[in-house]
N, CA and C of each residue as an Amber inpcrd file, in Angstrom:
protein
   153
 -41.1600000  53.7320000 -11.4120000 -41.8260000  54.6240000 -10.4770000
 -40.7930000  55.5790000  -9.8800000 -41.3130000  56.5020000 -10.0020000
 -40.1660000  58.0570000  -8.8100000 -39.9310000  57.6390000  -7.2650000
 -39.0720000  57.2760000  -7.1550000 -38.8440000  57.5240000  -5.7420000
 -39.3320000  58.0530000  -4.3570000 -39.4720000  59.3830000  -5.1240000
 -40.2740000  60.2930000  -4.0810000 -41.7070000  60.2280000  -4.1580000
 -42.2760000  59.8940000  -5.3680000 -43.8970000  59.2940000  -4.9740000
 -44.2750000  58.2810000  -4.5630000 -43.2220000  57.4940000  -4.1540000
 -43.6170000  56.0020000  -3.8010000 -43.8820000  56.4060000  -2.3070000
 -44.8410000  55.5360000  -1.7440000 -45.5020000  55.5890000  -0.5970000
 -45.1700000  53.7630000  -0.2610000 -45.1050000  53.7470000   1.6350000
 -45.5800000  52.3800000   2.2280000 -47.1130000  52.0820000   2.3300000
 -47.4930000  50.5500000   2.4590000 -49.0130000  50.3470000   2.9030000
 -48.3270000  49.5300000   3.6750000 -49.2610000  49.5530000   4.8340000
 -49.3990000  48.7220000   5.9170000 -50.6560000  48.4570000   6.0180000
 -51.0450000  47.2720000   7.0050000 -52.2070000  46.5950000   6.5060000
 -52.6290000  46.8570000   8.2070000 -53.7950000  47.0420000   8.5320000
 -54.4730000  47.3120000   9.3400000 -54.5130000  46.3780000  10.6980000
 -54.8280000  44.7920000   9.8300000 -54.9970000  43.4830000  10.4920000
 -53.5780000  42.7840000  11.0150000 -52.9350000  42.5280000  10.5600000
 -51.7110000  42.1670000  10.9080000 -50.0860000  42.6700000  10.7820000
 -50.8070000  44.1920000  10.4070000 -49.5930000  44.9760000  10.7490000
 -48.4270000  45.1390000   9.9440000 -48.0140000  44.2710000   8.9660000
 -47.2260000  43.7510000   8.3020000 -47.0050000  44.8500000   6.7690000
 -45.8270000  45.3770000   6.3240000 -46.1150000  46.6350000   5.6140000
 -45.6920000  46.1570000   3.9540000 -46.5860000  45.8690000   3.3700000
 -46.6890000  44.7480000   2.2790000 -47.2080000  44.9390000   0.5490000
 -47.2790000  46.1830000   0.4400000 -47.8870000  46.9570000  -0.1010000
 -47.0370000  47.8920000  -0.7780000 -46.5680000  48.7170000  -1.9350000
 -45.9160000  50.1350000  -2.3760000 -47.1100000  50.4960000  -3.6010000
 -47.2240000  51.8200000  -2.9470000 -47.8440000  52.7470000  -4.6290000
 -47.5770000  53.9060000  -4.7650000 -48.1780000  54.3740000  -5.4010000
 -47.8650000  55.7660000  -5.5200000 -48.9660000  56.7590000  -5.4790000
 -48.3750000  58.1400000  -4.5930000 -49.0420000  58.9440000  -4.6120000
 -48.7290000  60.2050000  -5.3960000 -49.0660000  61.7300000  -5.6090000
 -48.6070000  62.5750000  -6.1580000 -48.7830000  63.1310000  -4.4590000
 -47.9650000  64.0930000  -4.2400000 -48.1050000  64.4300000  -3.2010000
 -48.4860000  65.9990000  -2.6720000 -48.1240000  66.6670000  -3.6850000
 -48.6790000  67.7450000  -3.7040000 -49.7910000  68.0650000  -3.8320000
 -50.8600000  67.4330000  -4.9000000 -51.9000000  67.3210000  -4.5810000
 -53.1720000  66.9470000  -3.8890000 -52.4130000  65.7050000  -3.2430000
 -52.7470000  64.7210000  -1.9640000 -52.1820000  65.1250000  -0.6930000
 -52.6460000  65.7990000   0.0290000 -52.3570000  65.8370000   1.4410000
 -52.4980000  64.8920000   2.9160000 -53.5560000  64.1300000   2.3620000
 -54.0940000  63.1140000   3.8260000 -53.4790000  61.6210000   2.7650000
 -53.2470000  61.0150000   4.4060000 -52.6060000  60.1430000   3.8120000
 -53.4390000  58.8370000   2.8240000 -52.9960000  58.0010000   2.3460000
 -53.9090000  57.3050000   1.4410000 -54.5370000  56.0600000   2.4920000
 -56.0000000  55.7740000   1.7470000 -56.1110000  54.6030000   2.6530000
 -57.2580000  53.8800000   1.5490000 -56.4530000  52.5760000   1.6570000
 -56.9480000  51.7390000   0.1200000 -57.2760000  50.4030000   0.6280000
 -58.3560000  49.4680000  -0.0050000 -58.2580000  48.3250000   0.3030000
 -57.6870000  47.6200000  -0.3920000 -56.2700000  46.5720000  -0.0400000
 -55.7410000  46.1170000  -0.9270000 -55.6160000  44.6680000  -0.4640000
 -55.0220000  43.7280000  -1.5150000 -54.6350000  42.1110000  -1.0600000
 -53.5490000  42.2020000  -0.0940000 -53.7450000  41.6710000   1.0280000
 -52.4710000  41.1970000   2.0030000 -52.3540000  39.9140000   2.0320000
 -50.6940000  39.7030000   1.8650000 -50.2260000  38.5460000   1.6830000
 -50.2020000  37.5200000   2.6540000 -49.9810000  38.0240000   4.0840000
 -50.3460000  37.2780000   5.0960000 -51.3740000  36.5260000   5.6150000
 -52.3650000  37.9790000   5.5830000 -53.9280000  37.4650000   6.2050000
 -54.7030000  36.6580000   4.9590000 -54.0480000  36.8190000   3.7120000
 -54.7970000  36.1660000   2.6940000 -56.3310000  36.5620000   1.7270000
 -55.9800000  37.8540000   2.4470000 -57.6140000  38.2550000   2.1060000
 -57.6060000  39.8970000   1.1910000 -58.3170000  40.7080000   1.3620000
 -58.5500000  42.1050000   1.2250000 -58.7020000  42.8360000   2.5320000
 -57.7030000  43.8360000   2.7150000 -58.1750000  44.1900000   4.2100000
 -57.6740000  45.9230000   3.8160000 -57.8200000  46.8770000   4.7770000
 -57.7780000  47.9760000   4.5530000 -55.9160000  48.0750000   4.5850000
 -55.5820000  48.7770000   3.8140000 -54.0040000  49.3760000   4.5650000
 -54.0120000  51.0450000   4.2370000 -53.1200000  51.2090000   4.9460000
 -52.9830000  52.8060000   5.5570000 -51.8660000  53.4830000   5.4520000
 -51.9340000  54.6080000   4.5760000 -50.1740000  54.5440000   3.8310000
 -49.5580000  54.9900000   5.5550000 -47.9250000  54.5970000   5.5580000
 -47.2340000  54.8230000   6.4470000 -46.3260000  55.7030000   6.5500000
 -45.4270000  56.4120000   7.3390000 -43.8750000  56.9600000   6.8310000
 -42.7640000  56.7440000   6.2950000
């Protein structure tokens, strides 16, 4: 993966930033928001890309 398209997820529920994907960014302006597995809460919960 590029460097510069890699994005953080953070997870909504417990905060915890647990998550990497990728975005293109030029074409994507708002940030991403995906439901993914968090490792903590154990479940599917929303995360919210970060800085």
């Amino acid at each position: 993966m590029a460097r510069e398209n890699l994005v953080k997820m953070k997870c909504e529920v417990c905060k915890s930033i647990n998550n990497f994907t990728t975005r293109n960014k030029k074409k994507l302006k708002e940030k991403l928001v995906l439901k993914k597995h968090c490792k903590k809460c154990k479940k599917h919960t929303v995360h919210k890309e970060m800085k």
